[in-house]
C-alpha positions in Angstrom: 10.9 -5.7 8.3 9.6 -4.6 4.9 6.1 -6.5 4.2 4.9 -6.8 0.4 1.1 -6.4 1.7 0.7 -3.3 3.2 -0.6 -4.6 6.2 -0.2 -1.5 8.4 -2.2 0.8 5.7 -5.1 -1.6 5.9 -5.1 -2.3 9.2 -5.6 1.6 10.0 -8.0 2.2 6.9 -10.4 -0.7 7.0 -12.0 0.6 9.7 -13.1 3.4 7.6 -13.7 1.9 4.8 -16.7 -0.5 6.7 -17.7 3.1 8.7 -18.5 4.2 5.2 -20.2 0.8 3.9 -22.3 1.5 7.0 -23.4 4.9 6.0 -25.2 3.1 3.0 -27.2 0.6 5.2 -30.7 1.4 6.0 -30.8 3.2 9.5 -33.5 0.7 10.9 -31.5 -2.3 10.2 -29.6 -2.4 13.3 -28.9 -6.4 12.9 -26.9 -5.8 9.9 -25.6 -2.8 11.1 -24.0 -4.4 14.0 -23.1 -7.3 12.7 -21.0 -5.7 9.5 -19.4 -3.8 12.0 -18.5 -6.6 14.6 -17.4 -8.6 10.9 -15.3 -5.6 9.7 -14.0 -5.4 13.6 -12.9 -8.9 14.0 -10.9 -9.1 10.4 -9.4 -6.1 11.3 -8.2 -8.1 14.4 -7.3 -10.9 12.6 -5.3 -9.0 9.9 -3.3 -7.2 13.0 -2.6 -10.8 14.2 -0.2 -10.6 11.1 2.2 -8.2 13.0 2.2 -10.4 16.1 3.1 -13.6 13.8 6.0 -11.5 11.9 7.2 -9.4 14.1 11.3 -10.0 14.3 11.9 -10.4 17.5 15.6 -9.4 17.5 15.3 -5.9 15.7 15.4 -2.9 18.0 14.2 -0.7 14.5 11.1 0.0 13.2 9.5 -3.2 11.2 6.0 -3.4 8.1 7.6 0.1 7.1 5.5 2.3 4.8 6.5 5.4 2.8 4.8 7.3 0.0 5.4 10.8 -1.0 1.9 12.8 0.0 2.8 16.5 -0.3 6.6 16.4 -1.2 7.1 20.4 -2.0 6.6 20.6 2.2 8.3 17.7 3.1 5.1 15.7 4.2 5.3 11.9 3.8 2.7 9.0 4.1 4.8 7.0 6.6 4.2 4.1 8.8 6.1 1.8 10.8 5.9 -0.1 14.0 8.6 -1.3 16.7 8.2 -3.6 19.9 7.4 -0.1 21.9 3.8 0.2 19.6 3.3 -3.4 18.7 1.0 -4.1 21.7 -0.7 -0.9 21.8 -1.9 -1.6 17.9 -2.8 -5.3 19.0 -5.0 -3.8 21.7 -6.8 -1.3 20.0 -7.8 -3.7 17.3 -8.6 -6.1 19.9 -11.0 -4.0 21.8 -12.6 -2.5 19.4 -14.4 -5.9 18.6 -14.7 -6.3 21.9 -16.6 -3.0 22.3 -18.7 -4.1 19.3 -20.4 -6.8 20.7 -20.4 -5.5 23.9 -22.4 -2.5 22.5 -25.5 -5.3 21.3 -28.5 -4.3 23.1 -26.8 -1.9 25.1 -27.3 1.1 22.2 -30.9 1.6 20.8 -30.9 5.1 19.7 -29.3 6.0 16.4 -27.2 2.9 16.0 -25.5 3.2 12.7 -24.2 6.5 13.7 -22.6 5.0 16.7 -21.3 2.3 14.9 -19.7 4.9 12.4 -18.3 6.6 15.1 -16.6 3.9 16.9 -15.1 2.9 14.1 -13.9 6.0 12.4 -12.6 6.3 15.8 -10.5 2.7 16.0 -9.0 4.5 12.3 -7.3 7.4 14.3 -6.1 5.4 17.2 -4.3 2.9 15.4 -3.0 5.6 12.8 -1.7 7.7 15.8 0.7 4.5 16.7 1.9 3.7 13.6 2.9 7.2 12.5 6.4 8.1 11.7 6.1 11.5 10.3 4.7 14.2 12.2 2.6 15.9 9.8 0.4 12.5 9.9 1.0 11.8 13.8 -0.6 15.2 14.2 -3.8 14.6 11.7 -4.7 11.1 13.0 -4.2 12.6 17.0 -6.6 15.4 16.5 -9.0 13.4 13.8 -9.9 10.7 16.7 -11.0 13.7 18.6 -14.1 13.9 17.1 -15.7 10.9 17.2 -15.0 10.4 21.1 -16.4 13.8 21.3 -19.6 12.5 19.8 -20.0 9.3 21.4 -19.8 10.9 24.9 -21.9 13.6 24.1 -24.6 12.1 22.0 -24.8 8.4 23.5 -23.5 9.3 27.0 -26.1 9.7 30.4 -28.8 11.7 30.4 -28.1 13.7 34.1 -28.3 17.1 34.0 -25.8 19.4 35.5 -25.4 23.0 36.2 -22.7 25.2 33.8 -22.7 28.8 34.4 -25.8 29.2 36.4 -27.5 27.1 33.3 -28.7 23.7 33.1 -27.5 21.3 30.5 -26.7 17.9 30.0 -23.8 16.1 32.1 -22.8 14.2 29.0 -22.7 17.6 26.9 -20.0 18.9 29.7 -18.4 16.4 29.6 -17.4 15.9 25.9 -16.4 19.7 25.6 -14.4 19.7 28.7 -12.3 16.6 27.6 -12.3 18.4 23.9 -11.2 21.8 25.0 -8.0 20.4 27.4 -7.0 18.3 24.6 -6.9 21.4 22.2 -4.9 22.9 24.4 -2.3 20.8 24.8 -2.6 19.7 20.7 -2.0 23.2 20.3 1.0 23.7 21.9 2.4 20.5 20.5 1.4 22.1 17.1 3.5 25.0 17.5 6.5 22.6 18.8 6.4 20.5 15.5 6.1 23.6 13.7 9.5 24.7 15.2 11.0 21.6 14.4 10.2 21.9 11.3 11.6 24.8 10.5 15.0 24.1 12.7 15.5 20.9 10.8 15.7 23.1 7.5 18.1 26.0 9.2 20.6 23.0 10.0 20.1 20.7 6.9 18.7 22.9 4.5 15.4 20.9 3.7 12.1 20.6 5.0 10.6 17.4 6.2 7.9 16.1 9.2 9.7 12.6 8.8 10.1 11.4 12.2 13.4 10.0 11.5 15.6 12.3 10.1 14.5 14.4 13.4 16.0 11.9 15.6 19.5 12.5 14.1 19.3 16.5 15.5 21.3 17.5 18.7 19.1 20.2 19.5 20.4 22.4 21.9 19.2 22.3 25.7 17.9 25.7 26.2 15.7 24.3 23.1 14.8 21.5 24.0 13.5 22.0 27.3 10.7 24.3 25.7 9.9 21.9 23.1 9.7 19.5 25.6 7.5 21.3 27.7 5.3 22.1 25.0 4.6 17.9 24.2 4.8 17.6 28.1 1.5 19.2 28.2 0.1 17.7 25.4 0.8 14.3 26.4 0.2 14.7 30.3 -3.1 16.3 29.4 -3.6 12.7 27.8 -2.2 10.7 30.1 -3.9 12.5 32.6 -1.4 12.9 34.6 -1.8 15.3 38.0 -2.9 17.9 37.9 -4.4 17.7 34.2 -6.6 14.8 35.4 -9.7 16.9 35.9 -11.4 16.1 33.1 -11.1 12.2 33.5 -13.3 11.6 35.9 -16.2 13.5 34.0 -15.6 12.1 30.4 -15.3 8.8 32.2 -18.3 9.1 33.8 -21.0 10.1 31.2 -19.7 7.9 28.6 -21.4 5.4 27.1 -20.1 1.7 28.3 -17.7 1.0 25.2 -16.7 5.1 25.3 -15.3 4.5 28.9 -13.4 1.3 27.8 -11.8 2.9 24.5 -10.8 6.1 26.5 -9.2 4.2 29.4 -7.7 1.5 27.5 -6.4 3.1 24.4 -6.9 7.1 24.2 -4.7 7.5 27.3 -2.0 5.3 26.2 -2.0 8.1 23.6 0.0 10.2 26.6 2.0 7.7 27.7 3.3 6.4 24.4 4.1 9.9 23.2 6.7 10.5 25.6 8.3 7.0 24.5 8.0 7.6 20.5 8.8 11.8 20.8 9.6 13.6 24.1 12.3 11.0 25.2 14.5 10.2 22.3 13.6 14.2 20.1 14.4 15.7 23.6 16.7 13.3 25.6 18.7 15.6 27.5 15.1 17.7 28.7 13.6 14.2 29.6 16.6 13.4 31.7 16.5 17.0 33.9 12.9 16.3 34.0 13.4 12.8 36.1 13.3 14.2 39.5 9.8 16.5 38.9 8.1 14.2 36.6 8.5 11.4 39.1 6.9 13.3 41.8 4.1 14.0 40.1 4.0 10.6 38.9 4.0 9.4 42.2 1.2 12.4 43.4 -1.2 11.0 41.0 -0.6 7.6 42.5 -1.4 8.7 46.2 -3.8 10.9 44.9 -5.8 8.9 42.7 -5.9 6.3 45.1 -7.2 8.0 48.0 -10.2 9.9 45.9 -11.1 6.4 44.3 -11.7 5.1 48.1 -14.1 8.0 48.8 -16.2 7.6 45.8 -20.3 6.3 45.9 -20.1 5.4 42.0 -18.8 2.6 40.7 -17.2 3.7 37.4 -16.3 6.7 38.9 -14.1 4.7 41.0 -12.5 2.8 38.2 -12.2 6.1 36.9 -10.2 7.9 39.6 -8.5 4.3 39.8 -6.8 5.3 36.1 -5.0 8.0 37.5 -3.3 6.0 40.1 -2.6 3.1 37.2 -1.4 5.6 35.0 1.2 7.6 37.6 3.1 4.0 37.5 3.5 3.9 34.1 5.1 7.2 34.1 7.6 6.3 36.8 8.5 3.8 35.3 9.1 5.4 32.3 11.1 8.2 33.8 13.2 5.6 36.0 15.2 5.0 32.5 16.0 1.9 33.2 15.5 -1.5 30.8 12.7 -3.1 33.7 11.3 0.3 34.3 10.3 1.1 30.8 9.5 -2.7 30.1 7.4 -2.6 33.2 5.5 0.7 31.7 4.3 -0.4 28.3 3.6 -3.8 29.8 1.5 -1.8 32.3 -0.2 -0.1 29.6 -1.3 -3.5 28.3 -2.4 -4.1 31.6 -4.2 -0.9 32.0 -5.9 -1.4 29.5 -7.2 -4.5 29.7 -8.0 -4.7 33.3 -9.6 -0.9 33.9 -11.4 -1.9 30.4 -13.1 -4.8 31.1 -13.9 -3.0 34.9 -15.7 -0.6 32.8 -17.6 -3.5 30.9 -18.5 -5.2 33.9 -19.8 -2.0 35.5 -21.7 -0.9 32.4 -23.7 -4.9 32.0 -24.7 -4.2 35.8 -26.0 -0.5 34.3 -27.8 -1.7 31.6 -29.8 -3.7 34.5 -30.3 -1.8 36.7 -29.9 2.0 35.6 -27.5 3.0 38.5 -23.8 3.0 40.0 -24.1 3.9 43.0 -22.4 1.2 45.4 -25.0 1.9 48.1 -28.1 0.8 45.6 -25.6 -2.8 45.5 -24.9 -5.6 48.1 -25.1 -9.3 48.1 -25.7 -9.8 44.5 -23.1 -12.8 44.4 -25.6 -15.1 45.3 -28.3 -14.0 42.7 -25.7 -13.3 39.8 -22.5 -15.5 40.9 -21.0 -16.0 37.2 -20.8 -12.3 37.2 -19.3 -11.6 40.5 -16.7 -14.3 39.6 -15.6 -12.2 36.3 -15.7 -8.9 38.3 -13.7 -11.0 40.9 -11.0 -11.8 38.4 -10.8 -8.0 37.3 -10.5 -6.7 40.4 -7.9 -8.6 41.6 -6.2 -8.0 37.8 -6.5 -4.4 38.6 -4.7 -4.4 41.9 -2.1 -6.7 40.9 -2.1 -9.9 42.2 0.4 -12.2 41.6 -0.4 -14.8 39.1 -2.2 -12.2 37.1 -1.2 -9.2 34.6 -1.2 -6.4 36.9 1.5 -7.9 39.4 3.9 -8.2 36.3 4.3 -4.8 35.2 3.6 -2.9 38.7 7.1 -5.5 40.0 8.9 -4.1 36.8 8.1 -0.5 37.4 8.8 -0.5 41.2 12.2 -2.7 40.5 13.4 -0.5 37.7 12.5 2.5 40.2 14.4 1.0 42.9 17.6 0.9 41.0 17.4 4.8 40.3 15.6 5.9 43.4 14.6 3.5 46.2 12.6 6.5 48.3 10.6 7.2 44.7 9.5 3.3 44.8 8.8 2.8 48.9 6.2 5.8 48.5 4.5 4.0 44.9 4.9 0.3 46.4 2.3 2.6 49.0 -0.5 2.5 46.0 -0.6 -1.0 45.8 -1.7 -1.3 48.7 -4.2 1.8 48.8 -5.2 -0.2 45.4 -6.4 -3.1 47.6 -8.4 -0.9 49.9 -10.3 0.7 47.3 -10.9 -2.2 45.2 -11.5 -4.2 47.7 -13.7 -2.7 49.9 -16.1 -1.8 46.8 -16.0 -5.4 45.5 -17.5 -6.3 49.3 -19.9 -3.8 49.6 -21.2 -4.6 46.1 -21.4 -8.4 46.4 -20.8 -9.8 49.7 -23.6 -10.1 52.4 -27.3 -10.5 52.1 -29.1 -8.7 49.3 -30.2 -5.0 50.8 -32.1 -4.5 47.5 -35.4 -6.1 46.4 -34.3 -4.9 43.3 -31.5 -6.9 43.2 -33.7 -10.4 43.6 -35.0 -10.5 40.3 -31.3 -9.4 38.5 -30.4 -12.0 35.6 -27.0 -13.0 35.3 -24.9 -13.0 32.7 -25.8 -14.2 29.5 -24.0 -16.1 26.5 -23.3 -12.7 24.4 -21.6 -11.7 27.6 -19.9 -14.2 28.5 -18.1 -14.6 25.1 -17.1 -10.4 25.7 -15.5 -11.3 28.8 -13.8 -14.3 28.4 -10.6 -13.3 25.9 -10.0 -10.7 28.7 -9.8 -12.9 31.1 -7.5 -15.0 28.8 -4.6 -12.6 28.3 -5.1 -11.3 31.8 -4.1 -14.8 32.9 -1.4 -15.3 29.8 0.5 -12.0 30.6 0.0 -13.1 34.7 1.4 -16.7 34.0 4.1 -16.5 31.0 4.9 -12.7 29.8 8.2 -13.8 28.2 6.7 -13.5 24.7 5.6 -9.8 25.5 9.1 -8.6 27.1 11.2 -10.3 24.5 9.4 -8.7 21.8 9.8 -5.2 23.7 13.4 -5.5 25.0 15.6 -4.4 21.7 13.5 -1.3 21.2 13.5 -0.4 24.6 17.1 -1.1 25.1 17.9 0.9 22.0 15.8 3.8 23.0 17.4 4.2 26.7 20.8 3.9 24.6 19.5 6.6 22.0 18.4 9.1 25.0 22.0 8.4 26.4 23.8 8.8 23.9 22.2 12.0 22.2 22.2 13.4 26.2 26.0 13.5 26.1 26.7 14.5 22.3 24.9 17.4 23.1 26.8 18.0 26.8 29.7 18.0 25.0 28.4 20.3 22.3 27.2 23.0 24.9 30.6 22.7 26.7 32.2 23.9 23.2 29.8 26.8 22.8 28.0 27.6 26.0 28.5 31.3 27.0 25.4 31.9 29.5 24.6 30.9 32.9 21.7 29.2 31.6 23.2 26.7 29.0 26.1 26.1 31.8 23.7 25.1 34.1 21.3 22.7 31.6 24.6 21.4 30.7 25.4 20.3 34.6 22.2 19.4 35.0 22.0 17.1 32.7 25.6 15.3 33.3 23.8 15.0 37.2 21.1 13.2 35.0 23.4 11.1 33.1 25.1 9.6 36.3 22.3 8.7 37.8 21.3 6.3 35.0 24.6 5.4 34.1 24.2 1.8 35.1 22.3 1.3 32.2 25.0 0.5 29.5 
């Protein structure tokens, strides 16, 4: 729907306009500082609350639609729009960020209003990123939130030192340009993909234009489309992480501060995921469909693999860490599946994801702020000297392995169900990393807090105080609302997902039937095969 305030324009921009007001403020006045940015934070929550309240239910198409000619002589248009498949992911950035606000309290002391300016000049590029419908724009807000995370792990992050090179430096610095340099990478390649698009748009229609939209309506051929599709493959799967790109994960994760670590698992990988929904599926349908078979197994890699490494590991956020990797290989299967309860089940688990593995990291970071370590070994028996916080790190854990009742069990039972109806071998082996995710979790959670207390250090820990408390308890709300009644969350979802599966479909055979007329090599005879093998095996989706 069409909104006369341009809710989606502010929503994106206030962000940046209260990272400017705090450029202005006196450096030493770290009250006001963090309280205009928690204020300008929570009203930017508020305002995305409008979305939530108007959203149409019933419309598969995009809705709050926004369109302004920026640099019309190359086809470049100011244009936004949202659907049920980006709805949530907007709602949870907005929500997080205040979250991470007052999370952030006592917890940052050393150049405050910088950090504040960061975080949100950061919250800007995330949102604009899912509310982007021409790909000039996608492109700028993708690479633009780049820099901020860059600086918040490498200028607030830990102080270890590791060695680079037969040098010394800081782990944090490592860190920052190792996540910067793989994404660059892949944004580069993606580049060079839109770039193509852009100029194969004008060979067939004789104009020039980034608009999302109008790209939709191509049949590009397959020989085409499978290295477009390879090109935002790595881009997004770099993102995601997905295996084997997940290498610099665990690092950036790591040596982040406590609210870097939360934004980049609970919004800046969703980046990944929900780029193959809004461009590699429906611009490239008939390459996503031959990639089912290969992008599954790696799917399903990363869940074994991340798994098994996040049992082995003596640091608690590192564990959480490795934990994303598994999380994040079932939302791509379920994604590839193609199926209505397979994608439903994926951008629910993103939700999920990021509000489980987000609060994790806040949990693990109040703990830090006490006691200035992770290790597991340093832990044991604090239930009984802080037992409100064990009983919120309780309630997260079991979030994060999905127990019934809670959010996680929801979208993990959609993803393995819409599995099972394309491949019931592909969901036996993932059903495996639920249970793996109970071993891991669970055997941390009783080395950190069951038994006596095997620290002196420990006795004198505080638990949790108001501040805290009021951080962790809206988490713990919509873990238990998506657990007990996720109706509201599907129904919103279902038309756009249903019309995207249908879009992929029906685009697939248009251009099957295209190739058949004008296919003259081996190569294009065999995508074309491919592809109809592809078809059948979703064709129960009608």
């Amino acid at each position: 729907m069409d909104h006369a305030f341009p809710v989606l324009s502010f929503i994106i921009f206030f962000p940046l306009v209260g990272a400017l007001a705090l450029i202005f403020t006196g450096r030493d006045q770290h009250k006001v500082l963090r309280t205009t940015a928690l204020m300008v934070a929570l009203v930017d929550f508020l305002v995305s609350l409008i979305l939530y309240r108007d959203f149409n239910p019933g419309e598969a198409g995009f809705q709050f639609l926004e369109r302004a000619e920026w640099i019309p002589s190359l086809g470049i248009t100011y244009s936004l729009g949202i659907d049920g498949i980006s709805l949530y992911l907007v709602l949870l950035t907005t929500f997080l960020t205040a979250i991470c606000v007052l999370a952030c309290w006592t917890d940052i002391q050393v150049k405050v209003k910088e950090f504040l300016v960061c975080l949100l000049f950061l919250e800007t590029g995330m949102i604009g990123v899912f509310c982007a419908l021409d790909l000039f724009l996608f492109y700028v807000f993708w690479e633009v939130m780049l820099i901020p995370m860059y600086l918040l792990i490498g200028i607030w992050g830990t102080s270890t030192v590791r060695r680079f090179f037969g040098k010394e430096m800081p782990a944090r610095v490592y860190s920052a340009i190792k996540f910067v340099l793989f994404t660059m990478v892949g944004s580069l390649l993606m580049l060079v993909a839109i770039l193509y698009l852009y100029f194969y748009y004008h060979s067939v229609t004789g104009t020039y234009t980034f608009d999302l939209l109008k790209y939709y309506e191509l049949n590009i051929p397959i020989h085409i489309q499978s290295w477009l599709f390879l090109a935002f493959f790595l881009a997004f799967a770099i993102k995601v992480p997905m295996w084997p790109f997940h290498t610099w994960l665990p690092d950036a994760h790591t040596e982040a501060p406590t609210v870097g670590s939360v934004l980049l698992a609970a919004v800046l990988l969703k980046m990944g995921t929900y780029g193959f929904l809004r461009y590699s599926m429906p611009l490239f349908p008939n390459a996503s469909l031959d990639a089912i078979t290969w992008i599954s197994i790696l799917a399903l890699i990363g869940i074994i693999y991340g798994a098994w490494v996040a049992a082995v590991q003596k640091d608690v956020k590192r564990l959480v860490a490795f934990s994303s990797v598994s999380h994040l290989g079932f939302v791509m299967l379920g994604m590839f599946a193609f199926t209505i309860q397979g994608v439903e089940g994926s951008i629910l688990q993103m939700i999920n994801h990021g509000l489980s593995t987000g609060a994790l990291f806040l949990v693990v970071g109040m703990i830090y702020e006490r006691r200035h370590t992770r290790l597991i070994s340093e832990y044991g028996g604090i239930a009984k000297v802080m037992p409100v916080y064990a009983t919120f790190f309780m309630i997260f854990t079991l979030s994060s392995i999905g127990l019934p009742g809670l959010n996680g069990f929801v979208g993990e039972f959609l993803i393995l169900l819409g599995t099972f109806m394309v491949n019931k071998l592909f969901a036996i082996v993932a059903a495996t990393g639920v249970i793996f995710a109970a071993v891991y979790m669970l055997w941390m959670y009783q080395r950190v807090f069951f038994g006596q207390v095997t620290n002196p250090k420990n006795l004198a820990l505080l638990d949790l105080n108001l501040r805290e408390i009021v951080v962790l308890v809206p988490l713990v709300i919509c873990i238990g609302w998506i657990g007990a009644y996720p109706k509201p969350f599907l129904q919103r979802m279902e038309p756009s997902v249903a019309h995207l599966i249908n879009q992929v479909k029906a685009k697939s055979v248009m251009v099957v039937e295209m190739e058949k007329g004008t296919a003259s090599s081996r190569f294009a005879w065999f995508a074309t095969e491919r592809t109809e093998a592809s078809l059948k095996t979703v064709d129960h989706i009608k």
